[in-house]
N, C-alpha and C positions, 0 to 999 in steps of 0.2 A: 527900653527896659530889658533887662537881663531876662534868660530864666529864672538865677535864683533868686534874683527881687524881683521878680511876678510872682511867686512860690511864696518866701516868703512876707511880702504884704497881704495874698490870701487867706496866708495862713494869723494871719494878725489883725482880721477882718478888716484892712486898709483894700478899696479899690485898686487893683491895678490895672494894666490897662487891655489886660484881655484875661478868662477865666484860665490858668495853666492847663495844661494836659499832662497825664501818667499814662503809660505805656510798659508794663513791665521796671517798672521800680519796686514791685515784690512780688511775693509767688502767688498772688489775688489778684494780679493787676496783669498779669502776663498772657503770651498769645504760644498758642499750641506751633509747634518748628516745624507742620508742614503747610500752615496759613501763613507763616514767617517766609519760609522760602517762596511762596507764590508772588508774595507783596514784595518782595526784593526784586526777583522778577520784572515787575511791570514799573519797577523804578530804577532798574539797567544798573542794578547793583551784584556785582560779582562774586562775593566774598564767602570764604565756610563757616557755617552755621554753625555755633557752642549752642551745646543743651545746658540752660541755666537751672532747672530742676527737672530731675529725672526719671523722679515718680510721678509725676506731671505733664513729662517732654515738654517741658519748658523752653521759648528759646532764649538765650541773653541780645536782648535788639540790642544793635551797635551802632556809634554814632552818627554812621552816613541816612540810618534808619530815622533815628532819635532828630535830628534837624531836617531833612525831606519832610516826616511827618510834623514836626512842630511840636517835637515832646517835650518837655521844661523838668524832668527829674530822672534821674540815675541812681540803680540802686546801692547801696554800699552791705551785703547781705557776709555778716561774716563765717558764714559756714561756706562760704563761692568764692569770698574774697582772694584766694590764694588764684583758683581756675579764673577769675575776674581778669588779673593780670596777666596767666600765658595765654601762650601763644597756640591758637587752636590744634596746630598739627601736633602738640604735646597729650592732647587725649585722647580717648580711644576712638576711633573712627566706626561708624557704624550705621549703613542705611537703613531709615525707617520702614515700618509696613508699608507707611501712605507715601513712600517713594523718596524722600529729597536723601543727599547723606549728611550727617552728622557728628558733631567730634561732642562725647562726653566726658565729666570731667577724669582727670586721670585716675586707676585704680579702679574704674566702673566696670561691672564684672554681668552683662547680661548672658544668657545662657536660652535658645530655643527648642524649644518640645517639640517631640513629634507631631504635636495637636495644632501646632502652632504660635500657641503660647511662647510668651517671653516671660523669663523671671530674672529677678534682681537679687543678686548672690554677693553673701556678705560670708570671708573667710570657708566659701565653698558650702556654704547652706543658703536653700534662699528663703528670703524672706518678704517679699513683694512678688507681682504677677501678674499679667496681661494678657487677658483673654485673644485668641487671633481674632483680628477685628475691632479691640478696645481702643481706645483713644488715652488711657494712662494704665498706671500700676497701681492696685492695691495691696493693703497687706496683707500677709497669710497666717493668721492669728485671730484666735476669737477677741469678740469686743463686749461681750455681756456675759451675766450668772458667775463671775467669777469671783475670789475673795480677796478683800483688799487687808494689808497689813501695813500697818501704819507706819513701825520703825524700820520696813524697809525703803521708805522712800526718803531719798538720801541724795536732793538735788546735788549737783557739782560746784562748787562752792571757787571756784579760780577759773583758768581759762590757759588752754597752752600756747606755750612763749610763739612758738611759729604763728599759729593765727592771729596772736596779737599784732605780730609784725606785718602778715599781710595786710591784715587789716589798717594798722598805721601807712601803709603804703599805697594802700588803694583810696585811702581817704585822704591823701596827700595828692594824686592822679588828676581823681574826678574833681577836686578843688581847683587848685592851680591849672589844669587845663582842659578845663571846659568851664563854661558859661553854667553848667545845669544845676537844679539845688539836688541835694545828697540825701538821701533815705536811709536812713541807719535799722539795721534788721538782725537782731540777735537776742538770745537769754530770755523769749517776749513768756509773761506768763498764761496760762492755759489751763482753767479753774473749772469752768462750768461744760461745754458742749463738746461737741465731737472733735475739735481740736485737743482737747484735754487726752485721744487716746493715740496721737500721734506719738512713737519713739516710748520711750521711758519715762511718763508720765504721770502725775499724780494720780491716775484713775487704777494705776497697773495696768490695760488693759477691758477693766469693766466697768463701764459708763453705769450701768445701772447701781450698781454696788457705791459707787462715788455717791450719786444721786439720793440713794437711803439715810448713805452717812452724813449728808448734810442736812438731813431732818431728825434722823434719831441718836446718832455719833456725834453731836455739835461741837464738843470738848476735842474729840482726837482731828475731825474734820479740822477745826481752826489751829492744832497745833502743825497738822499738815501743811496746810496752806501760809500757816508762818512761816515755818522753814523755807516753804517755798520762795516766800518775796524775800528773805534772807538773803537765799543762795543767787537771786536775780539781781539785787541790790550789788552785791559782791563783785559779781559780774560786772556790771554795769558799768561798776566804778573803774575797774579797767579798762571797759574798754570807752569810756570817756577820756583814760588819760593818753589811748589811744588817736581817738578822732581830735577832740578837744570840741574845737568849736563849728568844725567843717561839714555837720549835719546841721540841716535844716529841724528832720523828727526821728524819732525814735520809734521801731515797734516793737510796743512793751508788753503787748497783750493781745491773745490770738484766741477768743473763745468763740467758737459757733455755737451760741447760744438760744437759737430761733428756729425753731421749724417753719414751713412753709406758714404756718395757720397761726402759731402764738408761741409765747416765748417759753423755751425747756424746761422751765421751773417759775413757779410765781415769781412775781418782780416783789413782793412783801419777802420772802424766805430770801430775794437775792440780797434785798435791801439789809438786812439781819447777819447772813453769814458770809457776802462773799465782799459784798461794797467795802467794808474795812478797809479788806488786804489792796484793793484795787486805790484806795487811799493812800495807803503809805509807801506805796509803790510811787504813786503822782509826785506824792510831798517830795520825796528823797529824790527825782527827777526832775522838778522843778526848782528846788534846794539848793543840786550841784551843778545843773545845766543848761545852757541855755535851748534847750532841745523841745517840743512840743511834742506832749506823747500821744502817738498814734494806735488805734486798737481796731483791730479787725474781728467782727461777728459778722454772722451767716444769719436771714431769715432772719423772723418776724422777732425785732428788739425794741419794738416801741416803747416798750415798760419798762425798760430797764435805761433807756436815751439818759433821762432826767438824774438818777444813781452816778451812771457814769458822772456826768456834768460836774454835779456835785463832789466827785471824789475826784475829780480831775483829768478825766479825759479832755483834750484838746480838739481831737480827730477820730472818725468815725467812716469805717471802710466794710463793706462794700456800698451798702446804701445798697440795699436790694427791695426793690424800688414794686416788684413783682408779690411779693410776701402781706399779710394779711396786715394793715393801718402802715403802710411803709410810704404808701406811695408821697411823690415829691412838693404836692399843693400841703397834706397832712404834717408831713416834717417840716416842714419852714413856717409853716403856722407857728407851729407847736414848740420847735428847737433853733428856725433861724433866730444866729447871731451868737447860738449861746456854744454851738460846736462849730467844728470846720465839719463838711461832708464832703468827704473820700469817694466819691463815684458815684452810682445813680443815672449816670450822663446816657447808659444803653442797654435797657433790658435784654439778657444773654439767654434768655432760656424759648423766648419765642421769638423776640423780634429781631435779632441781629442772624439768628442762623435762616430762619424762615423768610424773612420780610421782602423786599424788594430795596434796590439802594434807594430809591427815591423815597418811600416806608420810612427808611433806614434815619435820611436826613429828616424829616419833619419831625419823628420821635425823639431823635435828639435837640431839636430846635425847641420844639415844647421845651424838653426837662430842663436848656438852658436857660429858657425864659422863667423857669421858676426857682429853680437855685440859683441863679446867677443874679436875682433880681437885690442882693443885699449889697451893704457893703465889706467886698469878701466875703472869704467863709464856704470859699467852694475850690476844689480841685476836679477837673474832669478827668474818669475813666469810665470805663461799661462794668457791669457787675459782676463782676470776679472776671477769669480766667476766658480769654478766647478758645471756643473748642476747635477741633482738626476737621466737624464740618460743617463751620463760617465759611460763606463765598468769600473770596478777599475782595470781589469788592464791594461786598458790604460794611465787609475794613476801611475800606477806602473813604468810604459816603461817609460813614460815621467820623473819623478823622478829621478829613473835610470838613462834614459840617460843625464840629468841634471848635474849627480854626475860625470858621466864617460868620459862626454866630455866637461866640464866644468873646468878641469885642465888647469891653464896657462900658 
């Protein structure tokens, strides 16, 4: 069996014939570029490391990585799609704090502070920032008290001709020569949680002010959020006439909607004003494509599983497994069968950086034994992003036992 029919039979709750694995097939699923260069390393792989997100130091695994480990998906992300395709020594070169060096993608414009601070400079102002000693970029921008105005938010309603084309090109690549199934990553909508104040975003900038308007502003709040799935719709449809058929799923929707403890707004209010738009988003993607739409939340979304399902979510990422009614015996109760679950496979916050590798496999063993226990309906990764201080071989162990107990 292929990777992309092990991917997708999973994803169509048919058994295949081992649970697939994700490795960086999005920027939730990716491993920090100085645990990348170690695990290259100890796999007598030689090659220069691309930073696939920047504000993240993200690395793009490449496919010597992607088959040693037993990966089964590649990303298709089309804001990278262009950098996907060259060739590393066309970016900018640049050794990290934690040591390895690094080709970012071209145009990347870091700048270091006296302090030691790195910041990320756009037209020579910056606008992100790395403490010395931090492990990513944040931005340098408030994110609360601020006021939102409605007729400014003015999604982009097309897409430029160049990306289109890389992206035609790189979903043409990853198809025809490789085995892997395709993740398609662009236009995704961003409604409720702290992804909502990434970039230009419906929030403006102030999470809390969103947050009001969706309780006392419910008229300007849903013409918002119309326009929104408008301009996403729009998109989309390009860039389906783009890929066509050569993705597996699509991510349509990026909300971290969960805190550690319970989810960022009642799951009644979410159910009222935001499940609509999250519906006709589904309909119009399921309508034109044959693509299963993938959605990634943060933290505790137990209340809100059910909503999704119903409005048509397919797939559910990160599966953070740590988070208060998440864990993975409660979900499959309660939702196997009825979504795919996107990761879950390795809790990131204590047991992959702290644990021991031998810790490392039996945690994952468990969580295989309980997701994997359906027919289908599971993808393995760990939850969210590898940080820069995972041992690698606690990479390794987990990978490992990924592959070893991940047979159906």
């Amino acid at each position: 069996m292929t990777s992309r029919e092990r991917v997708e039979r999973a994803l169509s709750f048919r058994k295949p014939d081992r649970i697939p694995i994700d490795l960086g097939a999005m920027r939730a699923s990716g491993i920090a570029a100085g645990v990348y260069a170690k695990i290259k390393r100890h796999l007598g792989i030689d090659t220069p490391t691309k930073i696939f997100d920047a504000m993240q130091l993200l690395a793009l695994v490449e496919p010597e990585v992607l088959d040693a480990l037993h990966v089964d998906v590649v990303p298709l992300d089309v804001d990278a799609a262009a950098w996907q395709l060259q060739p590393a020594g066309e970016g900018v070169a640049k050794a990290l704090p934690s040591g390895p060096d690094v080709f970012f993608p071209p145009g990347t414009d870091i700048g270091v502070k006296d302090t030691g601070a790195w910041v990320l400079r756009r037209d020579g102002a910056a606008y992100a920032r790395m403490p010395k000693g931090g492990f990513y970029f944040d931005y340098i921008r408030p994110t609360m008290a601020g006021h939102i105005e409605p007729d400014r938010f003015q999604p982009p309603m097309t897409v430029p001709e160049d990306q289109l084309r890389a992206v035609e090109a790189l979903a043409s690549h990853l198809h025809e020569d490789t085995d892997k199934a395709v993740l398609g990553w662009g236009a995704a909508l961003s409604l409720v949680g702290m992804s909502a104040l990434l970039a230009d975003n419906i929030t403006q900038g102030s999470l809390d002010a969103w947050l009001a308007m969706l309780m006392v502003e419910k008229g300007a709040a849903n013409d918002m959020m119309g326009r929104y799935v408008d301009s996403i719709i729009a998109r989309l449809a390009l860039y389906r006439q783009a890929v066509g058929d050569r993705v597996v799923a699509w991510g349509m929707a990026s909300d971290d909607a969960g805190t550690q403890r319970s989810e960022l707004l009642s799951p009644a209010l979410f159910e009222e004003m935001v499940k609509p738009h999250y519906a006709r988003l589904c309909e119009w993607i399921h309508a034109n494509t044959p693509w299963k739409t993938f959605l990634h939340s943060c933290g505790c979304v137990e209340g809100y599983i059910e909503h999704w399902i119903d409005a048509g979510v397919d797939i559910l990422n990160p599966v953070q497994i740590s988070a208060e009614r998440m864990d993975a015996e409660h979900l499959m109760e309660r939702f196997g069968g009825g979504i795919v679950f996107w990761g879950g496979g390795c809790e990131t916050q204590h047991v992959l950086p702290l644990a021991s590798p031998a810790e490392v496999r039996e945690h994952v063993r468990a969580n295989l034994a309980t997701f994997g226990r359906g027919e289908g309906g599971y993808v393995f990764t760990q939850v969210h992003n590898i940080q820069p201080n995972v041992p690698a071989e606690n990479v390794e162990a987990m990978l490992a036992a990924a592959y070893e107990y991940g047979t159906c």
